[in-house]
C-alpha positions in Angstrom: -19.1 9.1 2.3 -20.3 12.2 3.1 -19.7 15.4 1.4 -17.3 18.2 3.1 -18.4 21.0 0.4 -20.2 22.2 -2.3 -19.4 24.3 -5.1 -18.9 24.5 -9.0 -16.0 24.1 -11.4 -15.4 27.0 -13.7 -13.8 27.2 -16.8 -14.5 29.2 -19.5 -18.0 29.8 -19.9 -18.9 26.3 -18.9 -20.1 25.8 -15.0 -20.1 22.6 -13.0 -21.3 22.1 -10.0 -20.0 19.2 -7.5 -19.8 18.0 -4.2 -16.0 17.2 -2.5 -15.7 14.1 -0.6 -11.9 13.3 1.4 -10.1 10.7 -0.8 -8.1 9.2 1.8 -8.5 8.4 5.5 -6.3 7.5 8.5 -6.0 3.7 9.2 -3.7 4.5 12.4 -5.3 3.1 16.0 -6.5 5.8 17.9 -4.2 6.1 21.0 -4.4 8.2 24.0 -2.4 8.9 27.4 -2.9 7.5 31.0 -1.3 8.4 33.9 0.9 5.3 34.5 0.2 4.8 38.2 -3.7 4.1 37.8 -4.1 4.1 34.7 -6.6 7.9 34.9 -6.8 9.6 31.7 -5.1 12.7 30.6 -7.0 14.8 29.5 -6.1 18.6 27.9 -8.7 21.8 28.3 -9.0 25.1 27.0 -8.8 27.5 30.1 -8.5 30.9 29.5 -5.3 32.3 31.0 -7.2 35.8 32.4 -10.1 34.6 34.2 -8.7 30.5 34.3 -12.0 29.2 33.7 -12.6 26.1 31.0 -14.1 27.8 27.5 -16.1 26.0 25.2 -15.7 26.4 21.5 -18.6 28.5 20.9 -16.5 30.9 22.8 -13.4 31.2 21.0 -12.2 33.4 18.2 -8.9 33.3 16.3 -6.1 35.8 16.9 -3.3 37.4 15.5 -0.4 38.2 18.2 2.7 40.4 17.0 4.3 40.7 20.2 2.9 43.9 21.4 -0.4 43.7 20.3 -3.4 41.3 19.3 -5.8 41.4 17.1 -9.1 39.3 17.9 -10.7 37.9 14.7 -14.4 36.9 14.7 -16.0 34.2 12.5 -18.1 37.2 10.9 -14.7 38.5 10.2 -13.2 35.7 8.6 -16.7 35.3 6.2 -16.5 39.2 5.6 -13.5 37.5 3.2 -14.2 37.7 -0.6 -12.2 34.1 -1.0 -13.8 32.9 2.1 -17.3 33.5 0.4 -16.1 31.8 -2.4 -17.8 28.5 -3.6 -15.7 28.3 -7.0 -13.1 25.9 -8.2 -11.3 28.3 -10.9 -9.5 26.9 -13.7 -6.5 29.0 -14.1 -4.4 27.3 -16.6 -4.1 23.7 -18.2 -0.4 22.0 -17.7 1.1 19.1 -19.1 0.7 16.5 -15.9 4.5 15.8 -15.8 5.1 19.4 -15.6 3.1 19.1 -11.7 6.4 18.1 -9.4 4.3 15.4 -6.7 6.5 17.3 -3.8 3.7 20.0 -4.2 0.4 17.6 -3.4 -0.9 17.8 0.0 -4.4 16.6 0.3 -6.8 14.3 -2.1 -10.6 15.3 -2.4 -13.1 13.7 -5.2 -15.4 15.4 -7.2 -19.3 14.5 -7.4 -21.4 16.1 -10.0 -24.5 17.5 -9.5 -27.2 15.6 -11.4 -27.8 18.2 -13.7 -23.8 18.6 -14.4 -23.3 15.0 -15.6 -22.6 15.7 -19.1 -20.9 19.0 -18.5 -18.5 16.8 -15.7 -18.3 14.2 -18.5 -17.0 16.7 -21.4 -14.3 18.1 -18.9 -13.1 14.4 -17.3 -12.7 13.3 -21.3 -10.7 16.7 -22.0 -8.2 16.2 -19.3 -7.9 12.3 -20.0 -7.4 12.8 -24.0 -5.5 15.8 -23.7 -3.0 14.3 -20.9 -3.5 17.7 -19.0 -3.5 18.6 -15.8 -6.2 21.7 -14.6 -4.4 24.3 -12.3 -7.1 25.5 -10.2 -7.6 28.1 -7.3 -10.3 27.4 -4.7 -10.9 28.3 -0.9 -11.4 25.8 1.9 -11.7 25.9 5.5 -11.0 29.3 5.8 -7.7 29.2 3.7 -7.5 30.2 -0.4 -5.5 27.2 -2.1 -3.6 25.9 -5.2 -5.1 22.9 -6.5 -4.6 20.0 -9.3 -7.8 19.1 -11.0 -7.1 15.8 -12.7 -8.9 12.5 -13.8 -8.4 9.0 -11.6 -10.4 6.4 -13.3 -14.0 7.6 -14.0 -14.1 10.2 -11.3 -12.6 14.0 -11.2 -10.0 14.2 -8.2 -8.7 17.7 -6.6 -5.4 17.6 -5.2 -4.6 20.5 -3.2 -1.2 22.0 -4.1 1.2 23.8 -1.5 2.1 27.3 -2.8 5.9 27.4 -4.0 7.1 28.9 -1.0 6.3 26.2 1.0 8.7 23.9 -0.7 12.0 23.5 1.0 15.0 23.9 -1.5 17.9 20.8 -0.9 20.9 22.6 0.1 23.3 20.2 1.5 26.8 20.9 1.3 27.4 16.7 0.4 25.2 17.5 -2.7 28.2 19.6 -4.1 30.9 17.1 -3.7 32.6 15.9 -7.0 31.2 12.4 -7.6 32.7 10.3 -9.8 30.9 7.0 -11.1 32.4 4.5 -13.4 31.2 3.5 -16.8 30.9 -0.6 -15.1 29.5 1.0 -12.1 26.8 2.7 -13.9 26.2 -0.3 -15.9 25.9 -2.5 -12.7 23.8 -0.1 -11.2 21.0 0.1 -14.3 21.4 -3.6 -14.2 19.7 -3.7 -10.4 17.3 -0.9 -11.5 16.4 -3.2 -14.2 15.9 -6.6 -12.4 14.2 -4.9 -9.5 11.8 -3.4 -11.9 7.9 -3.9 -11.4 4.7 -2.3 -11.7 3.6 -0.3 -8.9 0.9 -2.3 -7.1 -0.2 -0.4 -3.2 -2.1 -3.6 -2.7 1.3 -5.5 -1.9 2.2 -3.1 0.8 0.8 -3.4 4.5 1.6 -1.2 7.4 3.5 -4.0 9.6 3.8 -1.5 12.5 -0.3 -0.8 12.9 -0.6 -4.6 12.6 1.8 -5.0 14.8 0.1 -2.9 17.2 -3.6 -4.1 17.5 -2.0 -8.0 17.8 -0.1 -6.3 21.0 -3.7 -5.0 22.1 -5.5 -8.2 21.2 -2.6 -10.1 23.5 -3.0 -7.8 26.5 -6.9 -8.0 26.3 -6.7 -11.9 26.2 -3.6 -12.6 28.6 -4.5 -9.0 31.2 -1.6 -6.6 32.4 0.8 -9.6 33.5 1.7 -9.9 29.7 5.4 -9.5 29.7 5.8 -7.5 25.8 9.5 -8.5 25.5 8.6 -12.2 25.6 5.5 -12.0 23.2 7.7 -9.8 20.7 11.0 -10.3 21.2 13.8 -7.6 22.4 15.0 -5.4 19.1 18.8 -4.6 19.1 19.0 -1.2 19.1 22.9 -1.2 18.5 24.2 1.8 16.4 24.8 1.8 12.6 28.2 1.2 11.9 30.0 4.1 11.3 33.0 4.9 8.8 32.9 1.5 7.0 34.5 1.8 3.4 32.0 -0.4 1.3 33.1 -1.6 -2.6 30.5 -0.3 -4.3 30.9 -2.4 -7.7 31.1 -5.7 -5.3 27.9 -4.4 -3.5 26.0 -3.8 -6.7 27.2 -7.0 -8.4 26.6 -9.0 -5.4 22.9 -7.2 -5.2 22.1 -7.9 -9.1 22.9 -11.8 -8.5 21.0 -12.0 -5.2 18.0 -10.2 -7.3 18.2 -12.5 -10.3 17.4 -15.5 -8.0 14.7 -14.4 -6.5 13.5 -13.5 -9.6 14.2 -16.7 -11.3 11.4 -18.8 -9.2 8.4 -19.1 -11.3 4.9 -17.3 -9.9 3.7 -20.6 -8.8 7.2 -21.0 -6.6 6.4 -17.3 -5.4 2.8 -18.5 -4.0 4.0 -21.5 -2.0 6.6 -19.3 -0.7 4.1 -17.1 0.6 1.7 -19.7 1.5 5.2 -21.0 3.5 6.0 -17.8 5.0 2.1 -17.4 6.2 2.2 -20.8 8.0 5.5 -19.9 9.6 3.8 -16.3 10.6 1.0 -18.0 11.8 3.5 -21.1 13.8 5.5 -18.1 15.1 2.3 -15.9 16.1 1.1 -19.3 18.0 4.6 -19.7 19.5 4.2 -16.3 20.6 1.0 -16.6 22.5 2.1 -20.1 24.7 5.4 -17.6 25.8 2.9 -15.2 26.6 0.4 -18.0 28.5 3.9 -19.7 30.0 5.2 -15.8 31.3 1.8 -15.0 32.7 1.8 -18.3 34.8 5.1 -18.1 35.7 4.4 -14.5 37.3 1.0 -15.8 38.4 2.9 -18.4 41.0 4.7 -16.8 43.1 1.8 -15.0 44.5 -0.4 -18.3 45.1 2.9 -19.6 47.1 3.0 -16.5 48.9 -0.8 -16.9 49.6 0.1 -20.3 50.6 2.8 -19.1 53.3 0.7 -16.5 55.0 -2.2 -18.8 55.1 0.6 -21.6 57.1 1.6 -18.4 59.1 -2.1 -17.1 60.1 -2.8 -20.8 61.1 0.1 -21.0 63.3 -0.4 -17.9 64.7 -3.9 -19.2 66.1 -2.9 -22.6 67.7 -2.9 -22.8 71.5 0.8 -22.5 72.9 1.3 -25.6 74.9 1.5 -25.1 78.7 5.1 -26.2 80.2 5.3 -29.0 83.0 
């Protein structure tokens, strides 16, 4: 990894400096458009609407427009900025970390100490983690002065940056103010599927199905070319409307839910493997299916051209036989 800023962590009298490193990163395939017809590239450019000519980056400043008027903002201007200057990660406060609502994290950074902040770094990580505190923090990055979290993940500091509180949307549906009322047995059923549905969190189950999805597409169109017909090598979704205005027995739903749960649950791990290993031969028998459709379209499509080859060759050797002469 490779760091995106340096800069110290302040509290008190004690100084730390680190390095900040992006915690996360986008697994999403890169994309881009094409014109349909031949397939060109699409691509956008930064023309200047005054003199229409293409500007490179080195040539363009920020700007404030109020209507009437705008305001040009160089780069010096921007680092003329007291918190742009700023290289400091100030601890402002330390907060209970349930008292940090998770609506309010944005983006994920980790914290390298220097090498001659490893102790300091050390005493501060140990703090937080004994303490169960979270450090409120202001810092500025990338020409913006932020809110930040400043808690511990493992052995390593992490910064979270925090949206200011006017950036959070209040809830204010008017369904939210309805009178609901909920059963003593429905609220009992309802606890009872929390309950059976419970599990530690682990991310490592999870998969995007959608960017997998995606590159097996790709890696079907590169092996079978353009005549790939999509709807045969995945299938045609219904894309029918939800049912509207259905009145659904809640209790019945929740009970029915709570048995279905229970017997999932009641297969032992080693049950739970061979189902997976079950369900990953049928993925891998269905994937295999879905290739010979894709071979059997692409031949299909494939022979109607040779057989119209066929009938212009029969018609350009006609076409250059001697017409007999008549008695």
């Amino acid at each position: 990894m490779r760091s995106i800023w340096k800069g110290a962590i302040s509290f008190g009298l004690v100084n730390v400096p680190v390095k900040l490193y992006s915690a996360t990163e986008d697994h999403d395939l890169s994309l881009h458009q094409v014109h349909d017809a031949d397939g060109g590239r699409i691509r956008y450019q930064r023309r200047c609407e005054v003199c229409g000519k293409v500007v490179d980056y080195a040539h363009i400043d920020k700007a404030y427009d109020d209507g009437n008027t705008t305001v040009v903002l160089t780069e010096d201007d921007l680092k003329s900025l007291p918190e742009e200057r700023s290289r400091e990660i100030e601890v402002v406060e330390f907060v209970p970390s349930d008292q940090v609502d998770p609506i309010m994290f944005d983006r994920s950074y980790f914290l390298e100490p220097d090498k001659t902040a490893v102790k300091a770094y050390g005493l501060l990580r140990r703090a937080l983690a004994d303490t169960d505190r979270t450090a409120i923090v202001q810092f500025s990055l990338r020409q913006k002065t932020r809110l930040g979290a400043l808690r511990v993940r493992d052995k390593v500091l992490m910064l979270q940056s925090l949206l200011w509180d006017d950036e959070v949307r209040e809830a204010d549906f008017p369904s939210l103010d309805s009178d609901v009322r909920v059963s003593a047995k429905e609220a009992e059923m309802a606890a009872s599927l929390v309950e059976n549905m419970g599990a530690d969190f682990a991310p490592e189950k999870f998969s995007d199905d959608y960017q997998a999805q995606l590159r097996e597409l790709i890696a079907a169109k590169l092996e079978q070319g353009d005549a790939l017909d999509t709807a045969a090598t995945f299938g045609e979704e219904e894309a029918g409307e939800p049912e509207g205005g259905q009145v659904v027995d809640l209790m019945e739903a929740l009970r029915r839910s709570v048995e279905e749960n229970r017997a999932k649950r009641g297969s032992s791990s080693g049950v739970g493997r061979a189902e997976k290993t079950t369900a990953t031969k049928a993925s891998a028998e269905k994937t295999t299916a879905t290739k010979a459709s894709a071979e059997k379209t692409a031949a299909k499509k494939s022979r109607p051209r040779k057989s119209t080859a066929k009938k212009s060759a029969t018609k350009k050797s006609t076409a250059k036989r001697p017409a007999k002469k008549s008695a």
